[in-house]
N, C-alpha and C positions, 0 to 999 in steps of 0.2 A: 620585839615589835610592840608588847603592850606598854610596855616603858614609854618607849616613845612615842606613842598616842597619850597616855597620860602627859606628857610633856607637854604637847601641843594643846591639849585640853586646859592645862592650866595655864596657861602663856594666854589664852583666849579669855578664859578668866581674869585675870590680871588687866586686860587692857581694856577689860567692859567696868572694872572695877574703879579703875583711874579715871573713866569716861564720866564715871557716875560721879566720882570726888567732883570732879574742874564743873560737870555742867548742872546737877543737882539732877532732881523729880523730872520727866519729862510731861509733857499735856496729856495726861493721860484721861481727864476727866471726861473730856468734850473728845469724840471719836473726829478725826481730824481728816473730812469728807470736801473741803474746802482750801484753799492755798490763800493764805492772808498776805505771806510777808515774803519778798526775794532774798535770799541770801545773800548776805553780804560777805565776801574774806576777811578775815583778822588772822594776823601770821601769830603761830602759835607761842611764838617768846611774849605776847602780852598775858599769857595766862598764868597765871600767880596765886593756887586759891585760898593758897594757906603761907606765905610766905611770912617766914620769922622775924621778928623785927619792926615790922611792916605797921603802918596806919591802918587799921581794915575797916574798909568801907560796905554798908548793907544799901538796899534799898529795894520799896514797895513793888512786888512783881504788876507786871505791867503787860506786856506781848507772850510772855513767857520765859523759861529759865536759857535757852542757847543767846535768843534776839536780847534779852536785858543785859547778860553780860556782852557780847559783841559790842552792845551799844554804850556801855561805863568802863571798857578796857580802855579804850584810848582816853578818854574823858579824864581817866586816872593818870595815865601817862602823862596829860596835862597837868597835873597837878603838879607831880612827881617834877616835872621840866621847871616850875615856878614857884614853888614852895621848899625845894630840896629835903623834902622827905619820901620814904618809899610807902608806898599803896597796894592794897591787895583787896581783891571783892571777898565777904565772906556771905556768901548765897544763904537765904533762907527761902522756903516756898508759903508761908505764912504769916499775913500781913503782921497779926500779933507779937513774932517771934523775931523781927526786925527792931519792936519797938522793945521786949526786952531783953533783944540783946543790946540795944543803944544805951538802953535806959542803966544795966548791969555793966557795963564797957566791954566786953564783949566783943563788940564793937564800936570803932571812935565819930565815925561820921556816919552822917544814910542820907538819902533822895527819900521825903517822908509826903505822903499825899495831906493834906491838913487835917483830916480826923485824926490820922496816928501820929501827927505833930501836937493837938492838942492831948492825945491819951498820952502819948511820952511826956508832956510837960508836966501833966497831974499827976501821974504818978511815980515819974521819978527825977524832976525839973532839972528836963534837957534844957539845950538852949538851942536857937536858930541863927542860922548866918544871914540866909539870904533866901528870895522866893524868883520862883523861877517866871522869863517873861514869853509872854507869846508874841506870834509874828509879827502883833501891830505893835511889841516894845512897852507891851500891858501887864503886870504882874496877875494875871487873870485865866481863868480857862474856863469851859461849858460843858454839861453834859449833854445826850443826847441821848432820845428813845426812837428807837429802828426796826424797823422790821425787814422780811424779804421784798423784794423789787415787786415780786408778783401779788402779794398777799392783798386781800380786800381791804385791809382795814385803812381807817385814813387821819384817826384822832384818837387822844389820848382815853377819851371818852369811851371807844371801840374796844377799848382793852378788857371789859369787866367780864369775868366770867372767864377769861383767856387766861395761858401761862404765859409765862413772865421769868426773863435770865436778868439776873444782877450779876454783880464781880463778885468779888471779894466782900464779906460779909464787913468788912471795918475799909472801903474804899470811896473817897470821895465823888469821884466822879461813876462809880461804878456800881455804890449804893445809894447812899443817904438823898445824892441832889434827884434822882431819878425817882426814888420813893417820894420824896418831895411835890415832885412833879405829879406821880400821881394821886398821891393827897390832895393835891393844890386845884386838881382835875377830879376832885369825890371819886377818886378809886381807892380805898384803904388795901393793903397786903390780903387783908382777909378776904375782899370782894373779888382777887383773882381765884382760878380755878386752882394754879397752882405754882411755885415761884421755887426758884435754888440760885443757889452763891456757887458760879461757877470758878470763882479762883481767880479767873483776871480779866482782863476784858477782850486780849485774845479769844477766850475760852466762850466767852459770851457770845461774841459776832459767829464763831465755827456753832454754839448751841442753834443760834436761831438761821442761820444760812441753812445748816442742815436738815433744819424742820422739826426741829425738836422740842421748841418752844415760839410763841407766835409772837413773841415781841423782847425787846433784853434792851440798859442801860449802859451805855459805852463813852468814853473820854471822846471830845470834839474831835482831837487829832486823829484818830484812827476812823473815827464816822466818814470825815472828810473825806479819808480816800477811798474810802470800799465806796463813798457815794459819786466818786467822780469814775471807779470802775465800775458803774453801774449795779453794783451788787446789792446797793440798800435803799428804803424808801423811808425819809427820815418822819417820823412822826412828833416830835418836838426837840426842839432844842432852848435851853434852861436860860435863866440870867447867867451876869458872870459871875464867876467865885474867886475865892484866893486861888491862887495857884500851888504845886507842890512844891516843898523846899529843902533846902540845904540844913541837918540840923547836926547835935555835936554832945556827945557825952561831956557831962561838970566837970568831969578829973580830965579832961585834956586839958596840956599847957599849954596857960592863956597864949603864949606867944606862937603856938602851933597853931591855933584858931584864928590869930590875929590874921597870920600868913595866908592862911588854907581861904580867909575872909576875900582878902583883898586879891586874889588868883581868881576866885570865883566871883567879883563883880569885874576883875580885867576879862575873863573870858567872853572872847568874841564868835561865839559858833558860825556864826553866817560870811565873817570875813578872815581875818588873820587865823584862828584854828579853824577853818572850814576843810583843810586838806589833809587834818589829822584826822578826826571825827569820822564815826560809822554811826548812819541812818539816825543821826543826832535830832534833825525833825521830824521823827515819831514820836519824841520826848515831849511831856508837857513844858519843854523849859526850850523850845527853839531859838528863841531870842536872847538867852543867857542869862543873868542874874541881876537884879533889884537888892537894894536892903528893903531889912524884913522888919515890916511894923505889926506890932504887937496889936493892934487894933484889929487889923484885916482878918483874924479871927474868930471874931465877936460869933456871930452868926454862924459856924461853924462850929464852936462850942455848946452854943441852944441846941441845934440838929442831934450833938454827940449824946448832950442828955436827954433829949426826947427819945430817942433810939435806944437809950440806955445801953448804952457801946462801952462806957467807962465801966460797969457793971461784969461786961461778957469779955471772957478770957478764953476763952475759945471757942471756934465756929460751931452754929447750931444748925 
């Protein structure tokens, strides 16, 4: 009999073990007192997470580690269909550790937000394919400062003295344009009570729905809908930015890139791949892909060095 309870014991092990390979970290930061996102199926033949061979693709966590990959398994699949090579996600929870594993090859592609598009260029000159568009067909996207439905506050201004949720400490829409923001509104980091890098911007909306902090910096697309579910009361939303993009380790071959290039400005989310794709408009890249000019990061790169980001290798 103890045999066979040990059996069963580790058979249970084994399949919480494989759980944690395919899906990565769970949201463990932010206590998850709120329901953000509906589940979507993905049949389990797109999971792939270390496949041999394979192109492996990272990219900046965003919703979280099950909703990020659900959302670039078929995305990949696309690729695979049009580029005829094979694809595999290689998960990181770490906005940093994205950028060096690109940067190292490591990994051969990533979905990079522009701060960690500009730190992978400097320091280890990636290059970029393409930048992703939003719904009006705009290589662009916004940040937003939110708080709860109910809360008193009603401007940026109201914030001083208050806490404060950012994403990820190297995340564009999640740090730097929100700090900006309240710069730009005489609230410096220091004149909050007290602020944390929640990890992603999932993590942020569940920190301040929950009451855990009176106000946090979130990507437009995700504001959008908590504020069309009545969940949030937005307190500003930013100019536009670049958007996030398509970038590519220097040792892939050129003619890998060239392909992977021209998939990724044929990619049509909204029409012809509209019936492959899972929750593809949560993504900063709803509208598909743009070539990428080298300029649209000017302003972007000022923010990295004021922040001293290029500096910081890991979160503080």
């Amino acid at each position: 009999m103890k045999t066979c309870c040990h059996r069963k014991i580790s058979a249970v092990l084994i399949i919480i073990s494989l759980s944690l390979l395919i899906y990565g970290c769970g949201d463990t930061e932010i206590p998850k007192k709120v329901s953000l996102n509906k589940r979507s199926p993905v049949s389990e033949d797109y999971i792939r997470h270390t496949e041999v061979g394979s192109l492996k693709f990272g990219f900046d966590l965003r919703l979280g580690p099950k909703d990020d990959v659900r959302i670039y398994l078929p995305f990949l699949r696309y690729l695979e269909q049009n580029t005829g090579n094979r694809f595999s996600i290689r998960f990181t929870e770490k906005y940093e550790d994205t950028v060096e594993n690109l940067g190292k090859g490591i990994i051969h592609f990533a979905a990079l937000g522009p701060v960690n598009c500009v730190i992978a260029k400097k320091r280890y000159d990636t290059g970029c394919l393409v930048m992703g568009l939003n719904n009006d067909g705009k290589p662009e996207y916004r940040a937003v400062i939110f708080t709860k439905k109910d809360s008193p506050l009603k401007s940026l201004k109201g914030l001083k003295g208050k806490t404060f949720a950012f994403g990820d400490r190297f995340s564009t829409q999640g740090h730097i344009i929100p700090r900006k923001m309240l710069e730009d509104s005489g609230i410096a980091v220091k004149a909050l009570k007290s602020y944390v890098f929640t990890g992603s911007h999932a993590n942020t909306a569940r920190a301040v729905l929950n009451g855990e902090y009176d106000a946090g910096g979130i990507q437009d697309t995700l504001a959008k809908r908590l504020l069309s579910e009545g969940k949030i009361k937005v307190l500003a939303t930013s100019k536009p930015y670049p958007s996030s993009l398509i970038c590519f380790n220097k040792e892939v071959d050129p003619i890998i890139v060239k392909a992977v290039k021209s998939a990724l400005l044929s990619f049509d989310p909204k029409n012809k791949q509209s019936g492959i794709l899972v929750d593809w408009d949560k993504t900063e890249m709803p509208g598909g892909f743009a070539e990428y000019k080298g300029s649209a990061l000017k302003e972007i790169e000022q923010l990295v060095k004021r922040y001293s980001l290029l500096e910081t290798k890991q979160r503080q």
